[in-house]
N, C-alpha and C positions, 0 to 999 in steps of 0.2 A: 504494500500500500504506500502511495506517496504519503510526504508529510505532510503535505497540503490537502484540504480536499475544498472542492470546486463544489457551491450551494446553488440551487435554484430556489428561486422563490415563485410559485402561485397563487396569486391574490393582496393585492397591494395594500389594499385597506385595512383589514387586519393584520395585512402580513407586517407592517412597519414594527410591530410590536417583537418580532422574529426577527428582523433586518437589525435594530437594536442589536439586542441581543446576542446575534452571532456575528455582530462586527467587533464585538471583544472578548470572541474565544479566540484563541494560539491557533492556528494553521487552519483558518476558515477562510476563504475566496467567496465574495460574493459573484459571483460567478453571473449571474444573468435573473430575470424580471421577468415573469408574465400579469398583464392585465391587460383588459379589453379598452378601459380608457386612457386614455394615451396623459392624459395631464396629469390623473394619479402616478399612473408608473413612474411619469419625467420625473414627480415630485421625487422618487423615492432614490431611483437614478442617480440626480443629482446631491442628495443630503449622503448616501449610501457609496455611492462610486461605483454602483453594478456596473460589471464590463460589455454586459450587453442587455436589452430589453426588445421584448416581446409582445402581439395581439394576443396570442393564444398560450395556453398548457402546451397544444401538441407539438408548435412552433418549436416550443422553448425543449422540448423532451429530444425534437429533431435535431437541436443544436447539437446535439450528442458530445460533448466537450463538459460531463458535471460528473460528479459522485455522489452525491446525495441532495433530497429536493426535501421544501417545507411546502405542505399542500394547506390554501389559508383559503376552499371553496365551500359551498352551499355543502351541506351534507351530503344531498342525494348525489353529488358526483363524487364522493369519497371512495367508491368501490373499483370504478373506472381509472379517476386520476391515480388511486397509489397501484391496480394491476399494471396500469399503462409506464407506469415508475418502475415497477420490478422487470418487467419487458425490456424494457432499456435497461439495467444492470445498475438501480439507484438503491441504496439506501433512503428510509422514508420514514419523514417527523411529520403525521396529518394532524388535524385542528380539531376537537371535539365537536358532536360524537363521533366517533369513530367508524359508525355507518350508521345507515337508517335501520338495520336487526341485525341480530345473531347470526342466521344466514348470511347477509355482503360480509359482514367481519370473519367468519369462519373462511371465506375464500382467499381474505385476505393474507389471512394468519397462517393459514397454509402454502399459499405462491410464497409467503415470507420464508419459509421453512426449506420448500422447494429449491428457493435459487439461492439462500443462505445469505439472506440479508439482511439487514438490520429494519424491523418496524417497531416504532414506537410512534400512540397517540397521544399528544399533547392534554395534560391540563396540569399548565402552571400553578394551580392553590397549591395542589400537593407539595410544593416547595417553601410555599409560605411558610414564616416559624408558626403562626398559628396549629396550622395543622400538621408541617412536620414535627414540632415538637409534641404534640399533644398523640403521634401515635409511639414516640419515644418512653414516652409517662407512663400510657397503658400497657405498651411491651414488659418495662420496670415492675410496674403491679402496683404505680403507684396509688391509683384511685381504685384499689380491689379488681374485682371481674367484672369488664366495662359488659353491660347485660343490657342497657336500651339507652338511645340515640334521639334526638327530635331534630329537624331544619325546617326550618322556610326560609324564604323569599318573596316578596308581595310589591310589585312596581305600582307605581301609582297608575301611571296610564301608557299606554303602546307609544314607544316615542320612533317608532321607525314609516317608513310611508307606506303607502294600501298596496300597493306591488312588491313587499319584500317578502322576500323568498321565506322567512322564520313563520310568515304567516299560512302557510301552504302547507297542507300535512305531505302529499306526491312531494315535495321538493325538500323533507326532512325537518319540516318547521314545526312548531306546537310548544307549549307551556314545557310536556314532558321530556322531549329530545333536547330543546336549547337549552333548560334551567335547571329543569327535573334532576338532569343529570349531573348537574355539578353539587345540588341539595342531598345526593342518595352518596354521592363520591368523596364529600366533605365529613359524613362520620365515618361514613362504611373502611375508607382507607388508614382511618386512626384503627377503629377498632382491628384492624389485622384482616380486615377483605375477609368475613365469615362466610362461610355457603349458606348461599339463600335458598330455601325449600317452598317456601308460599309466598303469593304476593295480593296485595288485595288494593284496587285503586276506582276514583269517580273521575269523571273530568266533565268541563262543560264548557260549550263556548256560545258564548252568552255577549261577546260583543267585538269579536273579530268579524261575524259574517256579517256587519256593517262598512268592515272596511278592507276587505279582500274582493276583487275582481268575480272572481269564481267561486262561486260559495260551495259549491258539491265540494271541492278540495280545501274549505276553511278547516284548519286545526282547532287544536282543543285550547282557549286561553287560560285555561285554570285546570290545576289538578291535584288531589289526596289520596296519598296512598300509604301502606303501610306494609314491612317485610319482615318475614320471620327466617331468622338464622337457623342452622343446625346445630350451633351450641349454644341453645336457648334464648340467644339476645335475637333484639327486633327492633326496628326501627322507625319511625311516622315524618313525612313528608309533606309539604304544602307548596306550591306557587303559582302564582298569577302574574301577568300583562296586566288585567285591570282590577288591582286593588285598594283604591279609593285609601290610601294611605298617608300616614307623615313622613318626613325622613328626608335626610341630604339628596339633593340628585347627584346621580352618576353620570360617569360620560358618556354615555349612549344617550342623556336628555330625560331620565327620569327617577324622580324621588323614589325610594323604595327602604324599605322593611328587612332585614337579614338577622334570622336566628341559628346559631348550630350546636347544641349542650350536649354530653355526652356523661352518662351517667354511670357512677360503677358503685361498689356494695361499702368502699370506705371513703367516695367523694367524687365530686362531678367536675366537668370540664365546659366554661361556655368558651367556645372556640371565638365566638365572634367580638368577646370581649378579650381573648386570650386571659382569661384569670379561673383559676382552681379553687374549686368552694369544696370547705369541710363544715358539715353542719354538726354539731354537740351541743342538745339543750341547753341551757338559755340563747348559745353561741351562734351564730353562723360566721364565718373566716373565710375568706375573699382571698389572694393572692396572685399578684400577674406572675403569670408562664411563658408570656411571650408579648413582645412591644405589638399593639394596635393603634393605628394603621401602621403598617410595614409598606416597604415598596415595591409594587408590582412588575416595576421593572427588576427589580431581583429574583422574583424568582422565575421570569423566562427568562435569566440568564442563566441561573443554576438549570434550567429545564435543558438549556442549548448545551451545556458543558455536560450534563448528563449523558443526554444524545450523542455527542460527540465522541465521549469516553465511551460508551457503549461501544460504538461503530470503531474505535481504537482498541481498546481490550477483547473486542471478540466476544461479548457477554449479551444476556438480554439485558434491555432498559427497566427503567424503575417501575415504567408504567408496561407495566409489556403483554402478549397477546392474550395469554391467557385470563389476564385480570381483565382487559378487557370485554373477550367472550362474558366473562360472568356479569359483568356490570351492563349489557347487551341481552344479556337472557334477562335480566331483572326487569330490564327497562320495555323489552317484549312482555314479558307474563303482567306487567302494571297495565299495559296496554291492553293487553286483551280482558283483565279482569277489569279495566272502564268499563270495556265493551259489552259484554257477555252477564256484566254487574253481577259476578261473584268472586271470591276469592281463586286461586290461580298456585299447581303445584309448580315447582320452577326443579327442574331435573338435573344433576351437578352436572358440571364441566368434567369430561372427559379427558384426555390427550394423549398423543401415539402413544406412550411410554405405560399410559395407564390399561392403553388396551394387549399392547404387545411385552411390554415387563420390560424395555426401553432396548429389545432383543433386535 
């Protein structure tokens, strides 16, 4: 392997937040740009130094001149853009979720396996001290047997426009794919990724098919669910696009609500305040575990030097396929038990090694 390697990036918009980033890890090349509009790309071009830019992914894939790409599109092209990545002999950092089911991600995780590449999908919390310190604490045993988890998220109103793709269930959009998923990934990865056996969820959308084009494909703006582990802990979930709430806006343009506690038998964790509560009658004892707010540009830089070391060491990433097969089966069985409005068994994860004794 050279000691350089050559990055593409797809998707400018969010992708900036990655162009950051791995313009101050050691032996990274910004190597080339895809996006459709040319004024965004220039922008990033220029502040970035990319050596070349691009209309399209497949342009950029043809340049054939990269090592590894960061895929930064619509979900529902997650399955195409990283096979089309492993075809061409890339290494691949995609943007959460990681596909729109269980199914595109298992095809994934396999060509990955196949052509011996490196995949990992992105999501920078995991690097936060919030949460990487708080699954440190529970590994410790320091809050006893972490046994049940709560999260929300509640934006005050949709701040994105009537044609965006988040809004589109066909195009990987909904309450549960964009947010759901970071709300189920923010305890579940403290607690040590338990296998999920059952899942039980509502969702409704009650004011996106006001402002979506095609209503037959409007997602779900809201949704509650709730997941049972196989070593007794369990989890409950909430968020919404329209929750008529308080709260600082974010940069996306809207006010919003963010809880994440995480509960064990000698003391609790609220992640989003990063402070450790021990309760002892008369008592309750607060202590911070971690600075909030933290900076977010840090931890997609620790996300990029992860990735990078990965794809140097020859190892899987922190975030890697098999976590997220399970975290894709969860976020299928919540879906279907909206649908079907019953609770939903969720069947472990598998892998070669478990079927074959790794022979």
């Amino acid at each position: 392997m050279s000691s350089k390697l050559r990055l593409g990036l797809a998707g400018a918009r969010f992708g900036e937040k990655h162009a950051t980033a791995f313009s101050q890890v050691d032996g990274v090349i910004l190597a080339a740009i895809a996006d459709p509009e040319e004024s965004r790309r220039q922008a990033l071009v220029d502040k970035y130094k990319f050596e070349r830019a691009f209309d399209t992914y497949d342009e950029m894939l043809e340049y054939g001149e990269l090592d590894t790409v960061v895929i930064c599109l619509p979900t529902a092209l997650h399955e195409r853009s990283v096979s089309a990545a492993f075809d061409a002999g890339l290494h691949v950092l995609c943007e959460k979720p990681p596909a729109v089911s269980e199914s595109e991600l298992s095809k994934i995780v396999s060509a990955a396996g196949f052509c011996g590449k490196t995949y990992m999908w992105a999501r920078q919390q995991r690097f936060s001290p919030a949460i990487a310190t708080a699954r440190e604490i529970i590994e410790r045993g320091e809050i006893g047997e972490a046994y049940r988890a709560e999260s929300s998220s509640q934006w005050a109103w949709w701040p994105f426009d009537d044609d965006n793709w988040r809004g589109n269930r066909e195009n990987g959009g909904g309450a549960l794919l964009d947010i759901g998923i970071h709300m189920i990934d923010s305890v579940w990865y403290p607690m040590g990724c338990p296998d999920p056996v059952e899942a039980m969820a509502s969702r409704h959308s009650l004011f996106l098919d006001r402002r979506v084009p095609d209503r037959d494909e409007v997602a779900e703006d809201s949704v509650y669910g709730m997941l049972r582990f196989k070593n007794g802990s369990s989890m409950s979930f909430s968020t919404t696009f329209f929750g008529h709430v308080e709260g600082e806006k974010e940069p996306w343009g809207s006010p919003s609500n963010l809880g994440m506690q995480i509960f064990g038998t000698s003391g609790s964790l609220d992640l989003a305040k990063g402070h450790r509560v021990v309760a002892h009658q008369p008592e309750v004892v607060s202590t911070p575990y971690a600075d909030i707010p933290s900076d977010e540009s840090d931890w997609f830089l620790a996300q990029a030097q992860e990735f990078i070391d990965a794809i140097r060491e020859e190892r899987e990433p922190l975030n890697d396929g098999k976590q997220g097969l399970t975290l894709m089966r969860m976020l299928d069985a919540l879906a279907l038990s909206a649908k079907e409005k019953h609770a939903v068994s969720i069947k472990a994860t598998r892998s070669l090694d478990d079927l074959f004794g790794g022979l």
